[in-house]
N, CA, C and O atoms as CSV, one atom per row, in Angstrom:
chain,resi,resn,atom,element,x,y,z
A,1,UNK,N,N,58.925,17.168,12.440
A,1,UNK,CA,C,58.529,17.319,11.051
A,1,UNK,C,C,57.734,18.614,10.929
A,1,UNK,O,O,56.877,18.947,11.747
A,2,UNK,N,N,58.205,19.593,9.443
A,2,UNK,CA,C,57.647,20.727,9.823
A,2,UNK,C,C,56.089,20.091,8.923
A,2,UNK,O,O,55.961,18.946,8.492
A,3,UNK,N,N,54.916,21.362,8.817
A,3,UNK,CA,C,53.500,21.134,8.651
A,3,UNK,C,C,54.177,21.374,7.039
A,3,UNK,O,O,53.719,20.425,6.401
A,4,UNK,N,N,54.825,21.989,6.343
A,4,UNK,CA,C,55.191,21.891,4.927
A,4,UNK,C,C,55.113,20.261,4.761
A,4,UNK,O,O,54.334,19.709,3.985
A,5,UNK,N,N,56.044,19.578,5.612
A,5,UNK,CA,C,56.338,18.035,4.730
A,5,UNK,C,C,55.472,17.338,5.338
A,5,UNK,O,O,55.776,16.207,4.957
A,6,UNK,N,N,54.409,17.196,6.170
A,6,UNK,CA,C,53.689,16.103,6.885
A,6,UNK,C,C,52.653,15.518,5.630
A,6,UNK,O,O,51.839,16.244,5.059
A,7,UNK,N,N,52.808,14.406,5.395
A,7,UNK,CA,C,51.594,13.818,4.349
A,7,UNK,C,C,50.752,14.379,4.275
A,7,UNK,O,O,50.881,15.437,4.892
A,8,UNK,N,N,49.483,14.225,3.634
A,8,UNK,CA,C,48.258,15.010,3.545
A,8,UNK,C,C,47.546,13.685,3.441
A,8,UNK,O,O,47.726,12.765,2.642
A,9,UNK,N,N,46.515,13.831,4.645
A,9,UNK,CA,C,45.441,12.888,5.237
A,9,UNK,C,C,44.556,13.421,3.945
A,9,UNK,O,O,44.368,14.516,3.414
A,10,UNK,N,N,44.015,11.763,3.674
A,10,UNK,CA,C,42.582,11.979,3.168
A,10,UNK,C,C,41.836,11.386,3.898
A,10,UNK,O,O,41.909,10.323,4.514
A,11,UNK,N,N,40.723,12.547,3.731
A,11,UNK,CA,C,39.443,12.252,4.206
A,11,UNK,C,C,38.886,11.254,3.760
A,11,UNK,O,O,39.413,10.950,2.690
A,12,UNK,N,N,37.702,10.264,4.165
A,12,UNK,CA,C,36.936,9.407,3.403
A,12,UNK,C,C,35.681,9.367,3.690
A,12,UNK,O,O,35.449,9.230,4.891
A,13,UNK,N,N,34.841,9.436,3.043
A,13,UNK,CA,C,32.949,10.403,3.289
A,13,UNK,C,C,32.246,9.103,2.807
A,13,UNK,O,O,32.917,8.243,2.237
A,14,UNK,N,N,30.694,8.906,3.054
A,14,UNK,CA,C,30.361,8.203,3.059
A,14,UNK,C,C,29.335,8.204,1.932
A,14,UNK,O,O,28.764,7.349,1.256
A,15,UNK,N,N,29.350,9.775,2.039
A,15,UNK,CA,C,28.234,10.853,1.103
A,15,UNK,C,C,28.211,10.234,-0.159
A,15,UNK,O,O,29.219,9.672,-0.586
A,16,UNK,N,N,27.283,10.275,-0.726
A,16,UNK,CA,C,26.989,9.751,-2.392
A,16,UNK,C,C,26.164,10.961,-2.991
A,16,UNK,O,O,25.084,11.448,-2.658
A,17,UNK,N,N,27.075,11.271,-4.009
A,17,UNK,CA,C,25.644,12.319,-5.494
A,17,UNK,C,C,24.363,11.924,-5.482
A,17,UNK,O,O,24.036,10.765,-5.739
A,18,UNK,N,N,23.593,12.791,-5.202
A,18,UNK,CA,C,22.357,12.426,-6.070
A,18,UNK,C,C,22.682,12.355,-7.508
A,18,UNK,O,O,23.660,12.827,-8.088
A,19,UNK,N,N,21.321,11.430,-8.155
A,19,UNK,CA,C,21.422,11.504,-8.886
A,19,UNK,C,C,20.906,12.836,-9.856
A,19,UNK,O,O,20.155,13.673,-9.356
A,20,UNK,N,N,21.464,12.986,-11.571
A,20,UNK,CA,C,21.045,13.955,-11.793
A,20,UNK,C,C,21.023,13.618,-13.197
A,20,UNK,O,O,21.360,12.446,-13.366
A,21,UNK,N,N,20.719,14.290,-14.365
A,21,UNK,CA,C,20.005,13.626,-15.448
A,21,UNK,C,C,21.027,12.990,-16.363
A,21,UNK,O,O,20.673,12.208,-17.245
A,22,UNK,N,N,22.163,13.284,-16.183
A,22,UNK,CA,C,23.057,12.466,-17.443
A,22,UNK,C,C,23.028,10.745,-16.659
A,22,UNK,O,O,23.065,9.713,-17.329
A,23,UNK,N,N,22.969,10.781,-15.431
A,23,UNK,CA,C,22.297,9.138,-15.224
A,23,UNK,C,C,21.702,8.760,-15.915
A,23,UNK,O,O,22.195,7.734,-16.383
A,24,UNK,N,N,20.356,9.127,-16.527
A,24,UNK,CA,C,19.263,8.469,-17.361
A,24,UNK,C,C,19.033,9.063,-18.682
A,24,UNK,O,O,18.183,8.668,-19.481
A,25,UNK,N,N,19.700,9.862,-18.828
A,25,UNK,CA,C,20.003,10.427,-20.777
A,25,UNK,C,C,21.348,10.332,-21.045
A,25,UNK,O,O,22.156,11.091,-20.510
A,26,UNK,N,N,21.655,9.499,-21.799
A,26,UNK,CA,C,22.929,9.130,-22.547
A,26,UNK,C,C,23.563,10.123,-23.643
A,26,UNK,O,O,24.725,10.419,-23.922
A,27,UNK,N,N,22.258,10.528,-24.167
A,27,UNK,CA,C,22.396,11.116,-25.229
A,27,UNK,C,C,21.096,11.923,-25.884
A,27,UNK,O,O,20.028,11.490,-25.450
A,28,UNK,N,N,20.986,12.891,-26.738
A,28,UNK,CA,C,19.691,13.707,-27.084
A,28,UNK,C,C,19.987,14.342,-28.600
A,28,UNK,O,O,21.013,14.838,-29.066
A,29,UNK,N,N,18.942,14.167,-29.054
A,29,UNK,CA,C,19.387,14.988,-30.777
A,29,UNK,C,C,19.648,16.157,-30.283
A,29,UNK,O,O,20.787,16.599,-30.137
A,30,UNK,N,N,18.455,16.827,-29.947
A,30,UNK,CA,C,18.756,18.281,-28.541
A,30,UNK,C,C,18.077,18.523,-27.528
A,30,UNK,O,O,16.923,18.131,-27.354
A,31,UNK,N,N,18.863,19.327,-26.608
A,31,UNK,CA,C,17.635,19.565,-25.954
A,31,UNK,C,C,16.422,20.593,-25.733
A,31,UNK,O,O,15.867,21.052,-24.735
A,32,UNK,N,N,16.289,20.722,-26.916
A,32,UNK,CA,C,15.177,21.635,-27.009
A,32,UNK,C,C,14.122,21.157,-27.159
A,32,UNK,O,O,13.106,21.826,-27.348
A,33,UNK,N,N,14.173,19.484,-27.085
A,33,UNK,CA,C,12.517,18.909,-27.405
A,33,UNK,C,C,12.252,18.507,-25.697
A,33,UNK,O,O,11.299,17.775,-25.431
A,34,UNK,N,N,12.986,18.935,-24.776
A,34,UNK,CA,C,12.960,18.514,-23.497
A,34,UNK,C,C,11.482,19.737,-23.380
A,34,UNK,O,O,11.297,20.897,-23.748
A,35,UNK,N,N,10.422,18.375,-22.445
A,35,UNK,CA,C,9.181,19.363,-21.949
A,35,UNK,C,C,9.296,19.087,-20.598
A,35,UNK,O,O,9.840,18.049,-20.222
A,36,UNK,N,N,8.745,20.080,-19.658
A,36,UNK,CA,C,7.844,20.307,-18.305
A,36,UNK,C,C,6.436,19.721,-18.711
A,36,UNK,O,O,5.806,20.051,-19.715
A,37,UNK,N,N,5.968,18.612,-17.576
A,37,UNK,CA,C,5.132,17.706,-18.061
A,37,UNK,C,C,4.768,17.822,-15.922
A,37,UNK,O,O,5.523,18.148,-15.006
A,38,UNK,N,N,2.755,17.212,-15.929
A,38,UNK,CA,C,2.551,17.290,-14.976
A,38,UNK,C,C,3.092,16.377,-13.919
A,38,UNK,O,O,3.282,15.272,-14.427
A,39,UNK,N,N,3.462,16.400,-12.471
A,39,UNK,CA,C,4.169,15.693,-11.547
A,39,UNK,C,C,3.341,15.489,-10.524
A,39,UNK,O,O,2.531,16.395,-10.325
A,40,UNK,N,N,3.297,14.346,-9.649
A,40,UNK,CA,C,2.641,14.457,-8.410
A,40,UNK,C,C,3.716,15.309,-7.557
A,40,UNK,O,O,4.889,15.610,-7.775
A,41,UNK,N,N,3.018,15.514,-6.722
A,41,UNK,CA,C,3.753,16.514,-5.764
A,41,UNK,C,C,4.785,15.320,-4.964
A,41,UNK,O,O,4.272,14.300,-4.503
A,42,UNK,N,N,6.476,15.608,-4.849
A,42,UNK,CA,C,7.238,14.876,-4.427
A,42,UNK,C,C,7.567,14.126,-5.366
A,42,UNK,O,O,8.199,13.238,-4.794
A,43,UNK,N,N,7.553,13.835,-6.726
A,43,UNK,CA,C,8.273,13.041,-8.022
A,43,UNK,C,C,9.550,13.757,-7.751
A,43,UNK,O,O,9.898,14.931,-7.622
A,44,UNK,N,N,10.293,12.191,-7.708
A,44,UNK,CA,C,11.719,12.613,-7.559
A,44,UNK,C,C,12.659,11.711,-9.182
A,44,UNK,O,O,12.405,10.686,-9.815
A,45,UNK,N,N,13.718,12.735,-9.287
A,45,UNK,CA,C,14.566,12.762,-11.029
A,45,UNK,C,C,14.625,10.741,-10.781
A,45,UNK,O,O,14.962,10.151,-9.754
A,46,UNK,N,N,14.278,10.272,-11.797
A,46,UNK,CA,C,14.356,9.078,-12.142
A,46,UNK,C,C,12.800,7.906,-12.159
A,46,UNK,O,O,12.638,6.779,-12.626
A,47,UNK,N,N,11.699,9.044,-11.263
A,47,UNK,CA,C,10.329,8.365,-11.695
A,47,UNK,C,C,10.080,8.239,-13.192
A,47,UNK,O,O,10.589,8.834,-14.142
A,48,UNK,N,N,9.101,7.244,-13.120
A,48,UNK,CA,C,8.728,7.763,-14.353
A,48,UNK,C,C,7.176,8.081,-14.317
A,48,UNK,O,O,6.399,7.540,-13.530
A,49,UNK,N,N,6.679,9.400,-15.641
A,49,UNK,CA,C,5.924,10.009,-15.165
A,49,UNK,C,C,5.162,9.553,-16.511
A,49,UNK,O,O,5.804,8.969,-17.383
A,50,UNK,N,N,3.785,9.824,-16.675
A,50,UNK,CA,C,3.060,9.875,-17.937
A,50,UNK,C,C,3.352,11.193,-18.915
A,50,UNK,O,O,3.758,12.249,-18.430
A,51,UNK,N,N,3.154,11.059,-20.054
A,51,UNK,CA,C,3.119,12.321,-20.946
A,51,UNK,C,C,1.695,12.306,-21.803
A,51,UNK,O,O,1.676,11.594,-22.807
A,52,UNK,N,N,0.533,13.039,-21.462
A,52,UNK,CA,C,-0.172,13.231,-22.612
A,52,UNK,C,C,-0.166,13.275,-23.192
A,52,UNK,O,O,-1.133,12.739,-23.733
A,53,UNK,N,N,1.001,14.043,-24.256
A,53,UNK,CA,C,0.565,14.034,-25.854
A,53,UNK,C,C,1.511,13.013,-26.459
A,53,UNK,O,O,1.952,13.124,-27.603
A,54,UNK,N,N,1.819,11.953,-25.586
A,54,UNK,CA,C,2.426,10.894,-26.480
A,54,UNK,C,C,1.501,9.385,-25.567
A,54,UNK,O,O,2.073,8.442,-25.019
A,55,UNK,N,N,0.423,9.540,-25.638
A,55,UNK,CA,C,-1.125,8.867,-25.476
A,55,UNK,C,C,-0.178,8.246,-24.453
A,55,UNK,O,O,0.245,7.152,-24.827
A,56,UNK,N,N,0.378,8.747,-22.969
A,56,UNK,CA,C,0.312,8.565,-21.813
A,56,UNK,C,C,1.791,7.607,-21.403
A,56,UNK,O,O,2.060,7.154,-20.291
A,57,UNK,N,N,2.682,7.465,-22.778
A,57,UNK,CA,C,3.541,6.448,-22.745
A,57,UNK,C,C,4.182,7.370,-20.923
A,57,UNK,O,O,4.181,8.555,-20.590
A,58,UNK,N,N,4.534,6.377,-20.348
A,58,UNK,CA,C,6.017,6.502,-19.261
A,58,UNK,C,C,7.431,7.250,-19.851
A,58,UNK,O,O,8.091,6.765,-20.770
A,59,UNK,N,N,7.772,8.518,-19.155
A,59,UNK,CA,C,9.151,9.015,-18.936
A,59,UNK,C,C,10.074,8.954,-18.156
A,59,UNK,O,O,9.838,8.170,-17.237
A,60,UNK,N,N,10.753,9.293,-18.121
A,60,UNK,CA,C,11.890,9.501,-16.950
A,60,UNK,C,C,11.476,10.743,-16.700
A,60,UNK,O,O,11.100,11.540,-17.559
A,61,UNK,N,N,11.549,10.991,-15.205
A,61,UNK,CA,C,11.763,12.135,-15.018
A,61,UNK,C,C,12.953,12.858,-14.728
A,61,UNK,O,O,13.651,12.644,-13.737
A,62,UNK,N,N,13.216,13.855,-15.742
A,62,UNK,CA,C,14.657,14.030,-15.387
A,62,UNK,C,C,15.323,14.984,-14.320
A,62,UNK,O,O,16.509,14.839,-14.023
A,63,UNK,N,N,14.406,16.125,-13.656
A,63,UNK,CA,C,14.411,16.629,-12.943
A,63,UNK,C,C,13.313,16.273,-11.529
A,63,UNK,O,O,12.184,15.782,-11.527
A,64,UNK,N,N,14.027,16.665,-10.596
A,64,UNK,CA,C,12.873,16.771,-9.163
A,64,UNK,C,C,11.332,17.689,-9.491
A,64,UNK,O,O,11.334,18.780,-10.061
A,65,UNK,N,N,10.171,17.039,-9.036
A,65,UNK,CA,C,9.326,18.178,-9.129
A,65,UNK,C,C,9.193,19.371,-8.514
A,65,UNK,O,O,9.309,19.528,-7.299
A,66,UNK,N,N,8.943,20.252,-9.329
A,66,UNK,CA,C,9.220,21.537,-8.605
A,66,UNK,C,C,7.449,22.427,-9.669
A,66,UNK,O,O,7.213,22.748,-10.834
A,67,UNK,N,N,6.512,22.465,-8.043
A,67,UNK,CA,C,5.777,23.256,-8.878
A,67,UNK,C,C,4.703,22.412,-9.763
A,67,UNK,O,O,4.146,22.773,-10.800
A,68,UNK,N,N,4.586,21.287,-9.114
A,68,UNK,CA,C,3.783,20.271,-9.772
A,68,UNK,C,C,4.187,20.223,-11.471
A,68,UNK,O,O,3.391,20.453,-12.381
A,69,UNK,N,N,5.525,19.889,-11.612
A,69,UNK,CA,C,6.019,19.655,-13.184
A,69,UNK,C,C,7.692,18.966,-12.541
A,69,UNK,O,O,8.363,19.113,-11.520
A,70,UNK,N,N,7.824,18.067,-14.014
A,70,UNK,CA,C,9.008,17.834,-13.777
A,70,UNK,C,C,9.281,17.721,-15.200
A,70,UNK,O,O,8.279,17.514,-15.885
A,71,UNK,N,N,10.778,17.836,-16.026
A,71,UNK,CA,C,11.669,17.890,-16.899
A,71,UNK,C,C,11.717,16.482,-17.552
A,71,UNK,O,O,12.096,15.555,-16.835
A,72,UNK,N,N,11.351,16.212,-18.920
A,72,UNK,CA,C,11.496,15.001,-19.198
A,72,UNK,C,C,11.976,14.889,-20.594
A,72,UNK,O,O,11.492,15.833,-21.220
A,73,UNK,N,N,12.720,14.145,-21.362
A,73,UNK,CA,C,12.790,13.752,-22.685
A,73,UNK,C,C,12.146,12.942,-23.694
A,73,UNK,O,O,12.496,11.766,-23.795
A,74,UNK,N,N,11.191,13.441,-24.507
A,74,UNK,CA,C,10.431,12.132,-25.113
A,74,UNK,C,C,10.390,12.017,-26.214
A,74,UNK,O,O,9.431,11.517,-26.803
A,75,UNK,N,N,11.455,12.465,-26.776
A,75,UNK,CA,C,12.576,12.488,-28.468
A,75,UNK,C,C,13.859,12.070,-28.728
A,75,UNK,O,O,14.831,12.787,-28.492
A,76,UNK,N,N,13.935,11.022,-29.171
A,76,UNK,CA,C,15.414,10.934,-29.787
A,76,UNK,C,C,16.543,11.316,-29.163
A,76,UNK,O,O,17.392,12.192,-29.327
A,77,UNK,N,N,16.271,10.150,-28.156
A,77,UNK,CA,C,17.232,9.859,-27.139
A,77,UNK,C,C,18.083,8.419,-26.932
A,77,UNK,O,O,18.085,7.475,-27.722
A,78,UNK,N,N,18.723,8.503,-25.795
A,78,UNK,CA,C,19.181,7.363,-25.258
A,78,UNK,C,C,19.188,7.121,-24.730
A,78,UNK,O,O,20.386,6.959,-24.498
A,79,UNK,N,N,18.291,6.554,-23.396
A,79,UNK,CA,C,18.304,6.501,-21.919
A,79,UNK,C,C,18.688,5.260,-21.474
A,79,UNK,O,O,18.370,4.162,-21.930
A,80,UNK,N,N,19.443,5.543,-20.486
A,80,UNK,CA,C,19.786,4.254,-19.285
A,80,UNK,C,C,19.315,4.174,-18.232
A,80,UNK,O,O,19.240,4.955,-17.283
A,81,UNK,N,N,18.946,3.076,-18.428
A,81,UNK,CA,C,17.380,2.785,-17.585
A,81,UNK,C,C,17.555,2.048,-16.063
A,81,UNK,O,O,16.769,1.656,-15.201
A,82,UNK,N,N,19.052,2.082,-16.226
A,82,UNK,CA,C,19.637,0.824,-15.055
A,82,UNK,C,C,19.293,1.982,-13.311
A,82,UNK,O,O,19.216,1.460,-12.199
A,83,UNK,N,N,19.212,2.840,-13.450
A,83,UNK,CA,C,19.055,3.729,-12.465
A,83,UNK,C,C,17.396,3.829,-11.685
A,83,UNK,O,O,17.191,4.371,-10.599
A,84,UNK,N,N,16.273,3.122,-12.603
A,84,UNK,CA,C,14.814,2.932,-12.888
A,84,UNK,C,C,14.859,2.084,-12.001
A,84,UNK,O,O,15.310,0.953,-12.183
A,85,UNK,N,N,14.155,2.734,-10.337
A,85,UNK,CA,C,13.623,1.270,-9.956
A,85,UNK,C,C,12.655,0.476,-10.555
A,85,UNK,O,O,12.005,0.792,-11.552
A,86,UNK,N,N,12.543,-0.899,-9.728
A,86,UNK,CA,C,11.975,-1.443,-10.845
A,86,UNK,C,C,10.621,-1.671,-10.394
A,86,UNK,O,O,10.025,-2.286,-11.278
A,87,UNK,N,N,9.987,-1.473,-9.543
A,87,UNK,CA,C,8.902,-0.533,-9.195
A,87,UNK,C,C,8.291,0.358,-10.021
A,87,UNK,O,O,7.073,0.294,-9.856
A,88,UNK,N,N,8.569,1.064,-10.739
A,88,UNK,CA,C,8.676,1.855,-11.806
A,88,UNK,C,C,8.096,1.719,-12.839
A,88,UNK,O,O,7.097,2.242,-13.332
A,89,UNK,N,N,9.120,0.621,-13.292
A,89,UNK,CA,C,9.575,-0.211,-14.493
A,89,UNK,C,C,7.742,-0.476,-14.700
A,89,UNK,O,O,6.890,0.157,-15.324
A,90,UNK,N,N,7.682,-1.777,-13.806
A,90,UNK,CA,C,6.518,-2.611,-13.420
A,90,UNK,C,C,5.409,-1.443,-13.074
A,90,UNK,O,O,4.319,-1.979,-13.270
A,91,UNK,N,N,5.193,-0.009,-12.624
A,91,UNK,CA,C,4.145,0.619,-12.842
A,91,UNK,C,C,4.113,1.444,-14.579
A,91,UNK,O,O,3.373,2.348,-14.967
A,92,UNK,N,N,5.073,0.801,-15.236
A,92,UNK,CA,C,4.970,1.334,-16.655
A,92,UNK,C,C,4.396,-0.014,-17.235
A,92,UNK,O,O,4.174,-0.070,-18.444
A,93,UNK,N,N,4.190,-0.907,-16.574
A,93,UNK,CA,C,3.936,-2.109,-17.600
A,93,UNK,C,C,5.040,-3.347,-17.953
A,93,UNK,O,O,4.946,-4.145,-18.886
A,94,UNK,N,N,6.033,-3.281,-17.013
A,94,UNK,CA,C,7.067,-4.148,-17.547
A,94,UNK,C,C,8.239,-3.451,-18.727
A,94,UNK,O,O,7.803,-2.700,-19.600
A,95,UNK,N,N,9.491,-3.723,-18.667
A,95,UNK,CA,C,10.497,-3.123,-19.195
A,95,UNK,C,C,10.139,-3.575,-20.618
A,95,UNK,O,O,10.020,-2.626,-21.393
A,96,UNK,N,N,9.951,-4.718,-21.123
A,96,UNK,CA,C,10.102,-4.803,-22.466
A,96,UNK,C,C,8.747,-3.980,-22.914
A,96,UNK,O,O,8.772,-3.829,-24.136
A,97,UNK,N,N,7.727,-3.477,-22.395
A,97,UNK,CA,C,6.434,-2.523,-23.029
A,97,UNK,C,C,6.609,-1.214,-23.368
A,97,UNK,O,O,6.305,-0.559,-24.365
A,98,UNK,N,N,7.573,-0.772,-21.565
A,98,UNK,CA,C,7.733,0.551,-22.098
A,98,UNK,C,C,8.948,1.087,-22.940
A,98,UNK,O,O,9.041,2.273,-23.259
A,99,UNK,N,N,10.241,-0.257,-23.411
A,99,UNK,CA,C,10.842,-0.211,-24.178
A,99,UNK,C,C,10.320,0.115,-25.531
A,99,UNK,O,O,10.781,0.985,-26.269
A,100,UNK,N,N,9.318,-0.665,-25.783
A,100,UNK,CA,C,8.595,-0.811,-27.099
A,100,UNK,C,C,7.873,0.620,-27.148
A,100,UNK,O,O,7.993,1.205,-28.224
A,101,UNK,N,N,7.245,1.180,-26.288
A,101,UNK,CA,C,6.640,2.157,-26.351
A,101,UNK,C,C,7.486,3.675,-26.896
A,101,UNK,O,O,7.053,4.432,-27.764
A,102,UNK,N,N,8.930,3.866,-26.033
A,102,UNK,CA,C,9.532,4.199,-26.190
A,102,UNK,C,C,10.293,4.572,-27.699
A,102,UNK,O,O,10.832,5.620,-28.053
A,103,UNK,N,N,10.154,3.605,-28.245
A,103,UNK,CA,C,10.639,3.549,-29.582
A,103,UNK,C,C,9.862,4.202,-30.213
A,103,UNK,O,O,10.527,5.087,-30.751
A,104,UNK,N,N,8.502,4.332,-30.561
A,104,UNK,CA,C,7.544,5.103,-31.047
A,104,UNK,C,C,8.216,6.595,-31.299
A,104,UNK,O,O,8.220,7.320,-32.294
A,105,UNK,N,N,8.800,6.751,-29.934
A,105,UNK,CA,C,9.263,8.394,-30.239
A,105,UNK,C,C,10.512,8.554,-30.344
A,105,UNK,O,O,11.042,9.666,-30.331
A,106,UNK,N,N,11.292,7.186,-30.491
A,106,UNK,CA,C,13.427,7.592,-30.896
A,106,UNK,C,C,13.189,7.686,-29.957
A,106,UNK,O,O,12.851,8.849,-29.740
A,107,UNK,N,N,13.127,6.878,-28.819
A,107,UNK,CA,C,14.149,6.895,-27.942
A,107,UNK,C,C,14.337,5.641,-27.284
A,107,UNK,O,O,13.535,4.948,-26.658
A,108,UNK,N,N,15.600,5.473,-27.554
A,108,UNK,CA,C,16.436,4.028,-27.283
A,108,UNK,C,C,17.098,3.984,-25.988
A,108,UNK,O,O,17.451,4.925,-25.278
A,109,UNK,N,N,17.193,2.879,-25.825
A,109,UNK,CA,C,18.182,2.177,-24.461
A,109,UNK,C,C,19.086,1.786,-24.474
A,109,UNK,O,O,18.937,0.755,-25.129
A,110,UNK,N,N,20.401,1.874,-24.100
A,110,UNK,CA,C,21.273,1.319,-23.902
A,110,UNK,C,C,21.378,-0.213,-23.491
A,110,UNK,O,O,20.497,-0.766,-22.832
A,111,UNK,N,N,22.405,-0.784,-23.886
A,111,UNK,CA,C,22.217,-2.692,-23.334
A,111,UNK,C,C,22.657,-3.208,-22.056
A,111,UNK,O,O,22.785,-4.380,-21.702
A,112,UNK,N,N,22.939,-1.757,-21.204
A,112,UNK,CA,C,23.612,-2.347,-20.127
A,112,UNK,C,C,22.712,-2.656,-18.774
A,112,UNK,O,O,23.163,-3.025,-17.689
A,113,UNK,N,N,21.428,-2.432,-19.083
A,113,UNK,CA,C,20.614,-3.077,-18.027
A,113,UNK,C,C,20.348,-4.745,-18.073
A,113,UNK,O,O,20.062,-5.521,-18.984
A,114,UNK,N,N,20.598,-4.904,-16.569
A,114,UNK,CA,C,20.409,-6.199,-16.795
A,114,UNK,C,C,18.914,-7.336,-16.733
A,114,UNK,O,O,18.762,-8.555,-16.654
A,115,UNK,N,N,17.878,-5.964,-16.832
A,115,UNK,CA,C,16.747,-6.490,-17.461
A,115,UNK,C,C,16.085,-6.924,-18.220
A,115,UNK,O,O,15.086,-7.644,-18.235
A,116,UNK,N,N,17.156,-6.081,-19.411
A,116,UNK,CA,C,16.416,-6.288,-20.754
A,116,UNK,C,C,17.010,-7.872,-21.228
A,116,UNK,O,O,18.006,-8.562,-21.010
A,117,UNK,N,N,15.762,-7.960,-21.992
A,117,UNK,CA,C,16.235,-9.476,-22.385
A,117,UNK,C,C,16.643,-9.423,-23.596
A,117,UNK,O,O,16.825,-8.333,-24.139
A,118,UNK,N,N,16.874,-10.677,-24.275
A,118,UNK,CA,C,17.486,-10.885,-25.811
A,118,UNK,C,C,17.232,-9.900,-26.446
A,118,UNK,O,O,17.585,-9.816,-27.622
């Protein structure tokens, strides 16, 4: 058999994406209300971080910290939260708080976590 007709082997990897921000933003009016907000050193994309000028509510972080800051959305959004450990969750106060909190500034959740309740 010449190397023209021999099947073509696939490979199979074990490797997985990081994650990266369309995981946890669904959607954004724009992104120009996206801020750089302070990070502990080593916040990795999917903590969630405090924001001062929205009296400390929990974000996602949507980027890795880089530079003691990380990238976050805290406008009129849509985040999916299913990616949030729940570690997290529970250092924001429990999912249904920082849901509620969340709303304050438009920004909604999707229903496909299987945390949220009724």
């Amino acid at each position: 058999m010449s190397e023209e007709t021999q099947a073509y082997q696939t490979k199979t990897t074990t490797e997985t994406l990081p994650l990266t921000a369309s995981a946890f933003l669904k959607y954004e009016a724009t992104p120009a209300t996206r801020v750089q907000v302070p990070a502990t050193k080593g916040t990795k994309i999917g903590q969630l971080v405090q924001y001062a000028l929205a009296n400390n509510v929990y974000f996602v972080a949507l980027s890795d910290e880089k530079d003691g800051k990380v990238m976050i959305q805290p406008l009129n959004c849509v985040m999916d939260t299913r990616h949030i450990a729940t570690e997290e969750i529970t250092k924001a106060g429990g999912y249904e708080i920082l849901v509620k909190a969340w709303l304050t500034y438009g920004v909604a959740v999707d229903d496909a976590d299987s945390r949220q309740t009724a």
